[in-house]
The first five atom37 places (N, CA, C, CB, O) and aatype in JSON, in Angstrom:
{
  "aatype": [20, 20, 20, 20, 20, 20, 20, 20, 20, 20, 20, 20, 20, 20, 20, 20, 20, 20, 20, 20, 20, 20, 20, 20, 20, 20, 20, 20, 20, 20, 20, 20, 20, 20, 20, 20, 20, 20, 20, 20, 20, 20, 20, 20, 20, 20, 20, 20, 20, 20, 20, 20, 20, 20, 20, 20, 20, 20, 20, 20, 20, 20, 20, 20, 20, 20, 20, 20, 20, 20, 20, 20, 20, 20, 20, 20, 20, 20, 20, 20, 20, 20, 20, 20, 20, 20, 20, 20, 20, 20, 20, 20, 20, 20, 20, 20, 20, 20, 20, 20, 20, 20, 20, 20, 20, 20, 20, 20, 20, 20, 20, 20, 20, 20, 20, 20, 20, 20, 20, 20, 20, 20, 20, 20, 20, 20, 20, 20, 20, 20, 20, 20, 20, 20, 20, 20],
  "atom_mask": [
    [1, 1, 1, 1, 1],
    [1, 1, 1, 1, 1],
    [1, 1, 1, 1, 1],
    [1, 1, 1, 1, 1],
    [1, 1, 1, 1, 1],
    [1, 1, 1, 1, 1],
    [1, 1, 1, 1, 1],
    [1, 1, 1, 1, 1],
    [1, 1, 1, 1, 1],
    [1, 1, 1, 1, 1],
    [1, 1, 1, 1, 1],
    [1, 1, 1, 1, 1],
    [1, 1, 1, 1, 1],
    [1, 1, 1, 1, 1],
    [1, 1, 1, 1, 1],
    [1, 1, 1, 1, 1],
    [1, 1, 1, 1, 1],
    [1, 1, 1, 1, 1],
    [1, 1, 1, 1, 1],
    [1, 1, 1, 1, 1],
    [1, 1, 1, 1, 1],
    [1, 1, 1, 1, 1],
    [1, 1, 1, 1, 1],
    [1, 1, 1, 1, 1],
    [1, 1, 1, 1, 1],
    [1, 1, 1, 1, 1],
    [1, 1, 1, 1, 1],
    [1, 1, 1, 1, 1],
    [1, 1, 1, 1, 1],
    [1, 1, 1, 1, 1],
    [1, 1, 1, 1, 1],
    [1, 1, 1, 1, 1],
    [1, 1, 1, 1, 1],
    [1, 1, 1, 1, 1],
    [1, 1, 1, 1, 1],
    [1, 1, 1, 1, 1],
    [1, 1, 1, 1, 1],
    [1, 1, 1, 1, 1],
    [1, 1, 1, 1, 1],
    [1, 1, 1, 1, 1],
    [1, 1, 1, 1, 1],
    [1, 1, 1, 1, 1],
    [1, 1, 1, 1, 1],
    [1, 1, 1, 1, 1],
    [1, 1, 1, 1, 1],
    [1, 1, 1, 1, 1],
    [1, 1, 1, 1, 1],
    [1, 1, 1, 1, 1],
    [1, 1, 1, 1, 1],
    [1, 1, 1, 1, 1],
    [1, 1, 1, 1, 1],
    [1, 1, 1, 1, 1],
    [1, 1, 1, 1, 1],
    [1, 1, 1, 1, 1],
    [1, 1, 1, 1, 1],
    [1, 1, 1, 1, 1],
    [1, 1, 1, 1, 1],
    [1, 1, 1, 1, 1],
    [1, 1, 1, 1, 1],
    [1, 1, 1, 1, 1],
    [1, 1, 1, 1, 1],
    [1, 1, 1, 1, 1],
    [1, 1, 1, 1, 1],
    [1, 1, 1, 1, 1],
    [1, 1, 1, 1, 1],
    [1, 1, 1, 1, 1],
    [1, 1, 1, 1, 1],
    [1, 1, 1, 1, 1],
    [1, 1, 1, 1, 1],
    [1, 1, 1, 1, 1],
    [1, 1, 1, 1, 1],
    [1, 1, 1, 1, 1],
    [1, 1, 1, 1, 1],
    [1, 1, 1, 1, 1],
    [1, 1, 1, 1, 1],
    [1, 1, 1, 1, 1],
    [1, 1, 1, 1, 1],
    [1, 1, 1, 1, 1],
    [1, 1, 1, 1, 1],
    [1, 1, 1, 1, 1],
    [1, 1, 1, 1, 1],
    [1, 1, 1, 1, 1],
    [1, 1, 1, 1, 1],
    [1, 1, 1, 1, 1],
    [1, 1, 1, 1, 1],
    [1, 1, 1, 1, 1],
    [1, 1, 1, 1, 1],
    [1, 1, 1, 1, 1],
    [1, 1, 1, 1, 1],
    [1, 1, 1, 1, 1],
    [1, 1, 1, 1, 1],
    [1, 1, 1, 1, 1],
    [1, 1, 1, 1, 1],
    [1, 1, 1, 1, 1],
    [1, 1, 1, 1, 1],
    [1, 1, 1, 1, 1],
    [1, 1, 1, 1, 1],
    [1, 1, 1, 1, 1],
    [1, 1, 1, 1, 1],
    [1, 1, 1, 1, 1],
    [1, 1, 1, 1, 1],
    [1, 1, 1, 1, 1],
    [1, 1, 1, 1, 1],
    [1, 1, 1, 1, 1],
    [1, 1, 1, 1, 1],
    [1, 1, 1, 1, 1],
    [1, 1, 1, 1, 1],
    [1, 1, 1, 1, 1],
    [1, 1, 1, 1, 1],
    [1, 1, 1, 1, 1],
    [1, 1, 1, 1, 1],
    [1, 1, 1, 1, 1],
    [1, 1, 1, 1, 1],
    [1, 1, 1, 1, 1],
    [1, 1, 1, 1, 1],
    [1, 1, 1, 1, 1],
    [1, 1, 1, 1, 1],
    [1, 1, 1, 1, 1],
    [1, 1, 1, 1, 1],
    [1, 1, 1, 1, 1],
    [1, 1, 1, 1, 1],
    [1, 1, 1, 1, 1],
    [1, 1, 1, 1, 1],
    [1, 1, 1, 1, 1],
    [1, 1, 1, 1, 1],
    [1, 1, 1, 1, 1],
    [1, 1, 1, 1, 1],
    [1, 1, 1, 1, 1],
    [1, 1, 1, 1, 1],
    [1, 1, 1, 1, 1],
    [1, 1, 1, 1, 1],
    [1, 1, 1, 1, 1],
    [1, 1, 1, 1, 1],
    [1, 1, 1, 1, 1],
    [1, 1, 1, 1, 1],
    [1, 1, 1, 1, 1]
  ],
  "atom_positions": [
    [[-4.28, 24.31, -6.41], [-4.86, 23.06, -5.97], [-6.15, 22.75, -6.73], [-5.13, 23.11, -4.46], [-6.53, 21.67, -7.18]],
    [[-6.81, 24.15, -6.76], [-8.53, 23.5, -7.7], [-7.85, 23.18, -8.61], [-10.03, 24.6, -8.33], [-7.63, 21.97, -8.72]],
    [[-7.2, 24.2, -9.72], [-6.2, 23.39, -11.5], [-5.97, 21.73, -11.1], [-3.85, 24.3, -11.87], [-6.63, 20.96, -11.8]],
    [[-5.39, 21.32, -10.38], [-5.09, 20.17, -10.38], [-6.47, 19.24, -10.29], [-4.12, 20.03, -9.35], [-6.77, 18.45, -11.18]],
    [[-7.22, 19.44, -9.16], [-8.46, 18.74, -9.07], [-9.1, 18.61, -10.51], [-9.42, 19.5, -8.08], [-9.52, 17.61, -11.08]],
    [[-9.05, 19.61, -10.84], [-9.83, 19.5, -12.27], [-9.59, 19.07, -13.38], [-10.12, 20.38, -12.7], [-10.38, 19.06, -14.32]],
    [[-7.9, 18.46, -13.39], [-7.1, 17.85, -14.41], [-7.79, 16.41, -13.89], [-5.23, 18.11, -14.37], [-8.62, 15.62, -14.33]],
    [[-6.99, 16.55, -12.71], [-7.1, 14.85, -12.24], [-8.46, 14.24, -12.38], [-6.73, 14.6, -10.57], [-8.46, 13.03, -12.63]],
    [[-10.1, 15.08, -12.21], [-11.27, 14.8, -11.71], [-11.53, 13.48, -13.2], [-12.43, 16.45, -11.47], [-12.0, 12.34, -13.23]],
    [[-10.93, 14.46, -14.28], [-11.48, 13.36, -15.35], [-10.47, 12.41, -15.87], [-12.08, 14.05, -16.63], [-10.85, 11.85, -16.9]],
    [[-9.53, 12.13, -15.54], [-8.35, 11.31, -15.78], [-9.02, 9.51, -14.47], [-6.42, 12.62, -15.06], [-9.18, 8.3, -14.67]],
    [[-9.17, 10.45, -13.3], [-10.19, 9.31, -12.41], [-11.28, 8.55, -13.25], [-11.11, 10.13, -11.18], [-11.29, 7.42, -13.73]],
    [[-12.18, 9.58, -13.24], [-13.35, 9.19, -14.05], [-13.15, 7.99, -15.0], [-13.77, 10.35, -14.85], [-13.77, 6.94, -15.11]],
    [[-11.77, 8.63, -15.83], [-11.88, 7.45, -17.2], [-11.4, 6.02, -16.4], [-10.5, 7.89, -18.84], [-11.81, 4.91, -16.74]],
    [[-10.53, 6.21, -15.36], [-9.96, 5.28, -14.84], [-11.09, 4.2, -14.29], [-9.05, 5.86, -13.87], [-11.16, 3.1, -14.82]],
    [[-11.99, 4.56, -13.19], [-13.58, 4.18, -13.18], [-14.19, 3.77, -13.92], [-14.33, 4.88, -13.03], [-15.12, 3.04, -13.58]],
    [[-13.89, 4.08, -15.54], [-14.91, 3.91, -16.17], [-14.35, 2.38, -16.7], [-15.29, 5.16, -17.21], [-15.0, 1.38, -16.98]],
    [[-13.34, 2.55, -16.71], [-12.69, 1.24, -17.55], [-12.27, 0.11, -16.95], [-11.52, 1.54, -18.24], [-11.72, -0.89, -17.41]],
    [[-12.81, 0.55, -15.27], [-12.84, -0.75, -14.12], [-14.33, -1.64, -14.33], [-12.8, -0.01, -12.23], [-14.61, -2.84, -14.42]],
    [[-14.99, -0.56, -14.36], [-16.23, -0.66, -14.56], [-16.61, -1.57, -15.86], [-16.7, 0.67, -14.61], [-17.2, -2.65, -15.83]],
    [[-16.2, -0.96, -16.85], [-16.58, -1.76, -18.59], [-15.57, -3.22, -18.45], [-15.81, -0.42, -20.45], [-15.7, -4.19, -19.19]],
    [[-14.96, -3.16, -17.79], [-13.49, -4.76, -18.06], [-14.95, -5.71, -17.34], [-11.04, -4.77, -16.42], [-15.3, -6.85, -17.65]],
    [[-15.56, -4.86, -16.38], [-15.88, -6.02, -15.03], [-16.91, -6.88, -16.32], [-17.05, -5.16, -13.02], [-17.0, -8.11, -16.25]],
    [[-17.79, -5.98, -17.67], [-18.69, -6.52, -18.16], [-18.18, -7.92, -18.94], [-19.32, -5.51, -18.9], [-18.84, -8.96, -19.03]],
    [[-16.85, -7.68, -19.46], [-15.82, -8.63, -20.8], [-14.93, -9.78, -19.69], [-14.2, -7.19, -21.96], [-14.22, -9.52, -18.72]],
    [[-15.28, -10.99, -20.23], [-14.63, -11.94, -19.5], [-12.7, -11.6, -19.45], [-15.13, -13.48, -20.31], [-12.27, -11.15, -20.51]],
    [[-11.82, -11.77, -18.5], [-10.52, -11.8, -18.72], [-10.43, -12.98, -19.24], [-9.69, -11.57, -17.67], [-11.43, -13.69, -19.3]],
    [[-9.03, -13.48, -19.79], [-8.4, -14.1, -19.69], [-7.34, -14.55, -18.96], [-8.39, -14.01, -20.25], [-6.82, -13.62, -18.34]],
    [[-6.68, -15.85, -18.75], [-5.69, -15.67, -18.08], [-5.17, -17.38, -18.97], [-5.98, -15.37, -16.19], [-6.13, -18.08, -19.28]],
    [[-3.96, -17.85, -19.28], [-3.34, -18.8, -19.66], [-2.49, -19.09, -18.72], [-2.87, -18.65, -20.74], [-1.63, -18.3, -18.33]],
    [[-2.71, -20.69, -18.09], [-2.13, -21.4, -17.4], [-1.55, -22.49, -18.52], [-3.01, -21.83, -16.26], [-2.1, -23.19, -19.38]],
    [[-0.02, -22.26, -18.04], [0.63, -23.57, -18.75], [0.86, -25.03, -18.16], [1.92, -23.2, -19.07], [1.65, -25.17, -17.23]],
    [[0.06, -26.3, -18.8], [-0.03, -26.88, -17.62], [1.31, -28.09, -18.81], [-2.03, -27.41, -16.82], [1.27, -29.28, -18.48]],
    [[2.08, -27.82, -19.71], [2.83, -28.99, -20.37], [2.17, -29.84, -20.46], [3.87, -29.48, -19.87], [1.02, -29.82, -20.89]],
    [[2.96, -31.06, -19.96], [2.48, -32.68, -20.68], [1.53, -33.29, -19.53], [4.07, -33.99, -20.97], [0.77, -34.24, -19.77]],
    [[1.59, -32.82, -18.53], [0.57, -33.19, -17.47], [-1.0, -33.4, -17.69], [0.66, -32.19, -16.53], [-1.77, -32.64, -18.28]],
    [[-1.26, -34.59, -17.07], [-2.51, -34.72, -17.69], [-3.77, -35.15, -15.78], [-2.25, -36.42, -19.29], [-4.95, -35.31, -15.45]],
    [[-2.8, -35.14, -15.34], [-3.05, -35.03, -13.75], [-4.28, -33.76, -13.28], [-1.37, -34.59, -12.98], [-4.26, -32.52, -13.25]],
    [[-5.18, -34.67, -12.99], [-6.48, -33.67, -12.73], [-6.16, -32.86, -10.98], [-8.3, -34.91, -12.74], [-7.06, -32.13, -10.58]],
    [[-5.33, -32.99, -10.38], [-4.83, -32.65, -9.29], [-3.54, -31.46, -9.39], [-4.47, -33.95, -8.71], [-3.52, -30.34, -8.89]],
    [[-2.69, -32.03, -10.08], [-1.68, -30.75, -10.79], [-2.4, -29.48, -11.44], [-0.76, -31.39, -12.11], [-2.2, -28.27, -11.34]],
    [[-3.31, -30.25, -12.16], [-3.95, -29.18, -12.97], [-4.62, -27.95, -12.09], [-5.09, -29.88, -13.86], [-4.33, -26.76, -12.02]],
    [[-5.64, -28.77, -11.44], [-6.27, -28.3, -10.43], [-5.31, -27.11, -9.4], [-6.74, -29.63, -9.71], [-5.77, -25.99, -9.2]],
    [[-4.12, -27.49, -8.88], [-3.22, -26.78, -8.23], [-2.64, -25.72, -9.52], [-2.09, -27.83, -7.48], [-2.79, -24.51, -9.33]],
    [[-2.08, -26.11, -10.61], [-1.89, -24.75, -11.01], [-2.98, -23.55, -11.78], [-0.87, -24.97, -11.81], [-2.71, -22.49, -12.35]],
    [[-3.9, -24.04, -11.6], [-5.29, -23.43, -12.23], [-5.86, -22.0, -11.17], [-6.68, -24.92, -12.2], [-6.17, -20.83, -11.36]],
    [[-5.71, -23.21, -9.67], [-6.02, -22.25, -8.64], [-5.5, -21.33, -8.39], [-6.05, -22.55, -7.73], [-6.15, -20.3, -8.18]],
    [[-3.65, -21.38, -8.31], [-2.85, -20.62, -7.97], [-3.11, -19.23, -9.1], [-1.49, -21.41, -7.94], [-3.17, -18.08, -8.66]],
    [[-3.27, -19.61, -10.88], [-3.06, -18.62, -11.04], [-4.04, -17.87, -11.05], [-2.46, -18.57, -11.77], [-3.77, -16.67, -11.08]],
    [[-5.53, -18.26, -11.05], [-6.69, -17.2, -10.34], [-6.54, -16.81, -9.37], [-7.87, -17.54, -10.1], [-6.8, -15.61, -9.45]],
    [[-6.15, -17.14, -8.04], [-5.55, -16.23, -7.16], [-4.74, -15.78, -7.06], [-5.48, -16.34, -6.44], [-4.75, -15.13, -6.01]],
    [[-3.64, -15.68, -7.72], [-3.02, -14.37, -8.6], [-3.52, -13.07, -9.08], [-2.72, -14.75, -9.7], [-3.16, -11.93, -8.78]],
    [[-4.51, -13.53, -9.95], [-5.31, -12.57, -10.84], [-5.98, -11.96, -9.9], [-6.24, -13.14, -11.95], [-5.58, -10.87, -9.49]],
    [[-7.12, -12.54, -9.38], [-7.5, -11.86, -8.12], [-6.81, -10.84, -6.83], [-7.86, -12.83, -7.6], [-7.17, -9.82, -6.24]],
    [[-6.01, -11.46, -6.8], [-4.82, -10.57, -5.88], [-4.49, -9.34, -6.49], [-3.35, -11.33, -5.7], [-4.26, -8.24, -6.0]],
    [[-4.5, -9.79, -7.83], [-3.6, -8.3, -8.55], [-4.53, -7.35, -9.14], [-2.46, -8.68, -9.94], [-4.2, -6.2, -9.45]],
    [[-5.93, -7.95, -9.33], [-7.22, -7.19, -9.81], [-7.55, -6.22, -8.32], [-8.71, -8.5, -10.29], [-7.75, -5.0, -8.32]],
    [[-7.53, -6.89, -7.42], [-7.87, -6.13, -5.96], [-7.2, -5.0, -5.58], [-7.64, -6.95, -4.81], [-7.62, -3.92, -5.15]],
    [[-6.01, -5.43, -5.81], [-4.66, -4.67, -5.67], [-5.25, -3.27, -6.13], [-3.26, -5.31, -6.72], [-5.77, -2.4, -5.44]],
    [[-4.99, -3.33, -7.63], [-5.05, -2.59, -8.51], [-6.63, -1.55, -8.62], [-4.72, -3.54, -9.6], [-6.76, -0.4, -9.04]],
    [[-7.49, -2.36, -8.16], [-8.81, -1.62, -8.12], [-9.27, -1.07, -6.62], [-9.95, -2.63, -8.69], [-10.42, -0.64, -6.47]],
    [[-8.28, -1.1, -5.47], [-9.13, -1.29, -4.54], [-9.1, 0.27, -4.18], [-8.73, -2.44, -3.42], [-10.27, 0.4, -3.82]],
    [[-8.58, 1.44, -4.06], [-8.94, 2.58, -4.07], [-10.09, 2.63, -4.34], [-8.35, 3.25, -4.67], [-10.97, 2.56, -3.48]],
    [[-10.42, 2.83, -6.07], [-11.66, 2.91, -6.74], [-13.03, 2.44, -6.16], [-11.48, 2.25, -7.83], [-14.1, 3.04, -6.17]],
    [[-12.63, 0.93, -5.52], [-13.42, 0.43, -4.82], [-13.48, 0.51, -3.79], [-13.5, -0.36, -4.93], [-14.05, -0.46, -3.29]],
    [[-13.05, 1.45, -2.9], [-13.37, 1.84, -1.49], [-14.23, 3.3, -1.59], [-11.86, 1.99, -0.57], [-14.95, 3.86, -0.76]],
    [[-13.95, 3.58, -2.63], [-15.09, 4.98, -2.75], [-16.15, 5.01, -3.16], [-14.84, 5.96, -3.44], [-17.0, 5.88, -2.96]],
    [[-16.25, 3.8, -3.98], [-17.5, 3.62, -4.65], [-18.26, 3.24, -3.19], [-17.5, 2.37, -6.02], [-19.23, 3.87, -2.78]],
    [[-17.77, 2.31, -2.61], [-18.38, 1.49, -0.82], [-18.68, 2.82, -0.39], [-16.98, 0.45, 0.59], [-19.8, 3.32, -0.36]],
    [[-17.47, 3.42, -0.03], [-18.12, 4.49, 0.98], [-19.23, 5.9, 0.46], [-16.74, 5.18, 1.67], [-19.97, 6.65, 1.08]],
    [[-18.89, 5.78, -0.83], [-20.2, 6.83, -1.45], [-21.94, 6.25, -1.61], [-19.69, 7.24, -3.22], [-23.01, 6.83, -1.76]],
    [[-21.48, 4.66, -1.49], [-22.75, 3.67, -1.73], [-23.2, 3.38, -3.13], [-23.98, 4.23, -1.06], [-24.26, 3.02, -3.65]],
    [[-21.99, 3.69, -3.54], [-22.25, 3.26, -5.25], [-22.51, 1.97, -5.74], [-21.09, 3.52, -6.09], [-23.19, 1.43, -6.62]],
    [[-21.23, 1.5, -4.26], [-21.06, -0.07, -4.84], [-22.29, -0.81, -4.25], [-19.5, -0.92, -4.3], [-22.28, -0.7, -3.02]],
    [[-23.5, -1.63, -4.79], [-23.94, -2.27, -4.17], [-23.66, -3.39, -4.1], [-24.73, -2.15, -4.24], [-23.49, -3.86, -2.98]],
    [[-23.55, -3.95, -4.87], [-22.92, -5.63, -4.73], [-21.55, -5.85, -4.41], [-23.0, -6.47, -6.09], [-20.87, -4.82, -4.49]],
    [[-20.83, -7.09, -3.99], [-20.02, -7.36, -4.29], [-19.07, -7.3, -5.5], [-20.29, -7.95, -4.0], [-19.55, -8.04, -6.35]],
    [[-17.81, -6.67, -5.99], [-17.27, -6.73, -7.05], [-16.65, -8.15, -7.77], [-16.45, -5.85, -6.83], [-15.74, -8.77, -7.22]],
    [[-17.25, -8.6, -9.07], [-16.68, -9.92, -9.2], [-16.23, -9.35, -10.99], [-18.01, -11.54, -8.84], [-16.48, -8.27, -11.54]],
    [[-15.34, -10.85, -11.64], [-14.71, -10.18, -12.64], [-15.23, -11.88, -13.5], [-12.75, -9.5, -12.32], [-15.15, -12.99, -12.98]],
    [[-15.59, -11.63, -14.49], [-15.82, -12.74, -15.27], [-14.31, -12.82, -15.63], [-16.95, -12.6, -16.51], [-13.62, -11.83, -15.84]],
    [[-13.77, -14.37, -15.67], [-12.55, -14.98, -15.84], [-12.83, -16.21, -16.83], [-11.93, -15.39, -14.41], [-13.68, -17.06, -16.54]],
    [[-12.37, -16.24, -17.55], [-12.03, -17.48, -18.34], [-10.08, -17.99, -18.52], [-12.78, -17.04, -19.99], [-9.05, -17.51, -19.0]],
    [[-10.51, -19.16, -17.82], [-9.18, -20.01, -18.06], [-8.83, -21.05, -18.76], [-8.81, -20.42, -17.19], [-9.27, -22.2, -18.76]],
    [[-7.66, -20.33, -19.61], [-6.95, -21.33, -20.68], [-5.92, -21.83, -20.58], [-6.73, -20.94, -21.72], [-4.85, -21.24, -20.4]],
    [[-6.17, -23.83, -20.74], [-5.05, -24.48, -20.18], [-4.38, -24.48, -21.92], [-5.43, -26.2, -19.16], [-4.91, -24.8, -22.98]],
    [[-3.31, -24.09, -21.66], [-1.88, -24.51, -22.76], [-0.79, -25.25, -22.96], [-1.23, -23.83, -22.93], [-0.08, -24.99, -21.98]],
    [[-0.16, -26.09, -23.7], [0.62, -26.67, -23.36], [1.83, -25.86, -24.46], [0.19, -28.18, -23.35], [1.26, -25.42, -25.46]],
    [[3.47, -25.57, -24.46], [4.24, -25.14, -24.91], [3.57, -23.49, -25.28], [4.71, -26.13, -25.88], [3.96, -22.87, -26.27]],
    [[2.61, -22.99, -24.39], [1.8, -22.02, -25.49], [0.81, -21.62, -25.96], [1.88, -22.1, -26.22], [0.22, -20.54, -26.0]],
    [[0.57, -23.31, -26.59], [-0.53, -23.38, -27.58], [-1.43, -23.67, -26.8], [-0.46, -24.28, -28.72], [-1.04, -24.33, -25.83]],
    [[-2.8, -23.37, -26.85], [-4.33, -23.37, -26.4], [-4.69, -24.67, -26.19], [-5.35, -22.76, -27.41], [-4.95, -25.16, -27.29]],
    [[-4.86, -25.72, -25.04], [-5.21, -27.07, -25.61], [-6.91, -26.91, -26.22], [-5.01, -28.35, -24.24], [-7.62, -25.92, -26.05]],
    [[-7.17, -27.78, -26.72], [-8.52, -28.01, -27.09], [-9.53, -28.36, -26.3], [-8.55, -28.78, -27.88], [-9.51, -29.51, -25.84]],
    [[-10.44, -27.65, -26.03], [-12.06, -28.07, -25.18], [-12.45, -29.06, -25.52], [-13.35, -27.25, -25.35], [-12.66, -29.32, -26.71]],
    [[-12.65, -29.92, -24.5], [-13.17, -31.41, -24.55], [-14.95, -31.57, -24.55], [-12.51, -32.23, -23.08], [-15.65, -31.48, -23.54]],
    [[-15.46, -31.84, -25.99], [-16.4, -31.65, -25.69], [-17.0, -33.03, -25.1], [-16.92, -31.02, -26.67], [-16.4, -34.08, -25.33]],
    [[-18.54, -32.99, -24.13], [-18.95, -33.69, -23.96], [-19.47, -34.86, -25.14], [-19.51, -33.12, -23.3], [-19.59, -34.87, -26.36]],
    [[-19.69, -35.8, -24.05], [-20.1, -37.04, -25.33], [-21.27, -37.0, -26.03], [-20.23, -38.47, -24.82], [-21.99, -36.44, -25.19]],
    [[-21.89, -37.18, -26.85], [-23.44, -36.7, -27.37], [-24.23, -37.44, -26.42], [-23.93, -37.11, -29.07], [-23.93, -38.57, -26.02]],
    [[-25.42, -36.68, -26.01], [-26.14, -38.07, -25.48], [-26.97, -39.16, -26.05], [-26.91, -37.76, -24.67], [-27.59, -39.15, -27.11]],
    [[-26.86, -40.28, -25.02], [-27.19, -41.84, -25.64], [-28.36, -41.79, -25.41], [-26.54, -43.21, -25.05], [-28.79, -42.65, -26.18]],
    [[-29.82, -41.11, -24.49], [-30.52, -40.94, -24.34], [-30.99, -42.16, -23.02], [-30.9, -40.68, -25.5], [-32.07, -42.73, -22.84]],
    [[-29.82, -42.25, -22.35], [-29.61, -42.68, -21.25], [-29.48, -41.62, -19.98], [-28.55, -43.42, -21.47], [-28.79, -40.6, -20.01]],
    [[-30.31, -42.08, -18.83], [-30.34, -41.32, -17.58], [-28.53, -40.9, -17.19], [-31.21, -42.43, -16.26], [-27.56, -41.64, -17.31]],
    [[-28.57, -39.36, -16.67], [-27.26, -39.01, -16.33], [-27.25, -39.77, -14.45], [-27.06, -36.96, -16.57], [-28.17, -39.8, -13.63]],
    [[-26.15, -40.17, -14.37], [-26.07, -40.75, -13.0], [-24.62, -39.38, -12.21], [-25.45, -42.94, -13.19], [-23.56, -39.04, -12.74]],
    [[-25.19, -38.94, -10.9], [-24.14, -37.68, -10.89], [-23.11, -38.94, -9.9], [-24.84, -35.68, -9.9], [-23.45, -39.89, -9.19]],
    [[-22.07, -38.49, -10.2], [-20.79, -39.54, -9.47], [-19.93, -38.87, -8.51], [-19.66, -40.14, -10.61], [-20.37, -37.72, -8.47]],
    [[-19.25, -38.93, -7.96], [-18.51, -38.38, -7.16], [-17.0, -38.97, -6.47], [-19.4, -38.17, -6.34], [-16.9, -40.01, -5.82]],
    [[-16.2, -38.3, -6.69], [-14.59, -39.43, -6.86], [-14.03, -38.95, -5.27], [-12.98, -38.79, -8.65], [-13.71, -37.83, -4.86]],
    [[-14.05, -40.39, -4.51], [-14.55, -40.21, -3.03], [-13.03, -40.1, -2.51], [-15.62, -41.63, -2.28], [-12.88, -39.96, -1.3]],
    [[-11.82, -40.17, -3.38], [-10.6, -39.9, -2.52], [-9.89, -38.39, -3.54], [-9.37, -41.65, -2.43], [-10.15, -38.01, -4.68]],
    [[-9.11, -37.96, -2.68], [-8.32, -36.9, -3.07], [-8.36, -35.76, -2.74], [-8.31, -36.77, -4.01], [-9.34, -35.65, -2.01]],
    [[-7.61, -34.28, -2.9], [-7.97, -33.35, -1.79], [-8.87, -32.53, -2.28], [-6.89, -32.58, -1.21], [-8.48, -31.36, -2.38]],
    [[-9.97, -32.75, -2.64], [-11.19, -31.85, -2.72], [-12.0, -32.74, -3.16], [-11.16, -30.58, -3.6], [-12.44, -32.59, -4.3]],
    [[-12.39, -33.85, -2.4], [-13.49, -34.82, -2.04], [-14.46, -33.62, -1.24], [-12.89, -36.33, -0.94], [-14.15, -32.89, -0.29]],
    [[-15.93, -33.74, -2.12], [-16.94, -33.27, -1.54], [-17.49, -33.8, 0.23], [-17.87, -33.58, -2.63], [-17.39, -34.96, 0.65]],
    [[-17.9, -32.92, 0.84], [-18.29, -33.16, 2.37], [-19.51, -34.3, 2.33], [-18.88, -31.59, 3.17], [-20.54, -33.84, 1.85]],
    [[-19.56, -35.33, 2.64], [-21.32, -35.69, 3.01], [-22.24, -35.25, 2.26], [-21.89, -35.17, 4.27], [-22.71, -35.43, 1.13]],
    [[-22.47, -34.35, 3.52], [-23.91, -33.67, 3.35], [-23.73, -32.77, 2.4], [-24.53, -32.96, 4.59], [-24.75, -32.47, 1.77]],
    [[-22.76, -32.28, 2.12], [-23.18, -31.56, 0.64], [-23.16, -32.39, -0.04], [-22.43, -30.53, -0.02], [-23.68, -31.93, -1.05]],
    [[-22.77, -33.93, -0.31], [-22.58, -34.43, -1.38], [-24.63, -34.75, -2.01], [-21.35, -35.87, -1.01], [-25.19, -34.66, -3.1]],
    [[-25.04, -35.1, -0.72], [-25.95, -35.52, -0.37], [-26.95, -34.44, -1.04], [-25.86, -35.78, 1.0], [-27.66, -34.81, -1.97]],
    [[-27.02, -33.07, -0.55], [-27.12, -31.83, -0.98], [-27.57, -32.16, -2.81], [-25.52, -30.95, -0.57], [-28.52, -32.22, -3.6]],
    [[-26.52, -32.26, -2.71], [-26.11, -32.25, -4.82], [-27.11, -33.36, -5.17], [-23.98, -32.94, -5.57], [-28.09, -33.0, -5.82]],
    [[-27.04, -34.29, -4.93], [-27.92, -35.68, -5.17], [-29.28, -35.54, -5.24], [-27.76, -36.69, -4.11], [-30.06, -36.0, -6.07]],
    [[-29.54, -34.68, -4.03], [-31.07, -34.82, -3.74], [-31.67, -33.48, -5.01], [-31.48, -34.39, -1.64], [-32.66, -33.43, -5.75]],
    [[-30.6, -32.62, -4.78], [-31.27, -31.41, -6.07], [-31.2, -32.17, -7.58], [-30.04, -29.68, -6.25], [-32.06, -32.23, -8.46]],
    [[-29.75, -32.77, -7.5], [-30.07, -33.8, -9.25], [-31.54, -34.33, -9.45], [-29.04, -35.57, -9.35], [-32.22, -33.99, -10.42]],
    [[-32.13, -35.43, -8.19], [-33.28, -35.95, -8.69], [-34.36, -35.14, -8.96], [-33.65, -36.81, -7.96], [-35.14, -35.33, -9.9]],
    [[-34.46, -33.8, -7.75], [-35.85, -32.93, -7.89], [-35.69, -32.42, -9.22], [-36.08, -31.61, -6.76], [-36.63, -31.89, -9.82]],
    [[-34.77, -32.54, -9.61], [-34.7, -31.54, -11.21], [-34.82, -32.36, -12.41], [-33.13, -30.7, -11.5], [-35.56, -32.05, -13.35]],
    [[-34.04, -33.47, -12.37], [-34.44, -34.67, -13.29], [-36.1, -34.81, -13.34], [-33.73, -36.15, -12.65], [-36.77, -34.45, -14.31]],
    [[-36.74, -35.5, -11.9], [-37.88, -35.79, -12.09], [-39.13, -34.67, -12.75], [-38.09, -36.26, -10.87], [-40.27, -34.99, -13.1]],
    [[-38.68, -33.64, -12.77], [-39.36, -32.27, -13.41], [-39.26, -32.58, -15.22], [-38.24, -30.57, -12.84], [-39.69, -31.74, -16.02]]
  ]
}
């Protein structure tokens, strides 16, 4: 039983170690969204497949991460830098860059129907921090 402990002790370790070093390097993940250009479709298959990833990152780490909790290793919350790439047939679409600015005031907007219309008071929230920060 010790022989074994002592095989396994560093086979763990590396396993730890490489939960640990991924958490520093953004993932990837490629969502295929085709010819759709629907900010709502998109939105739905974007979500689904980060909570995927998430599901299967948890899955996969959560031993590791119940020992680290219960030894008090872990202090924070575990989070995973993600970057998501929309594709169409595949291929990578292209990042839309912003427009240059005109040296015109930014006005923040808010698109008041659809299913993830901001609440009120948070909208309100957002507004009031835009100006304190603008006027700075």
């Amino acid at each position: 039983m010790r022989n074994q402990n002592s095989t396994l002790r560093p086979l763990l370790s590396a396993v730890a170690l490489l939960l640990v070093a991924s958490s520093a390097l953004p993932a990837e993940i490629r969502v295929e969204v085709g010819a759709t250009r629907s900010p709502d479709s998109i939105d739905q298959l974007t979500d689904a497949a980060v909570r995927r990833f998430a599901k299967q990152t948890a899955l996969l780490g959560r031993t590791q991460l119940e020992s680290m909790a219960r030894s008090g290793r872990l202090k924070t919350k575990f989070t995973l830098p993600l970057r998501v790439v929309l594709t169409k047939n595949g291929v990578p679409l292209p990042m839309v860059q912003p427009a240059a600015s005109t040296g015109t005031d930014l006005v923040p907007t808010f698109d008041p129907s659809g299913t993830r219309v901001f609440p009120a008071a948070y909208q309100t929230l957002l507004e009031n921090t835009f100006s304190a920060v603008m006027s700075t």
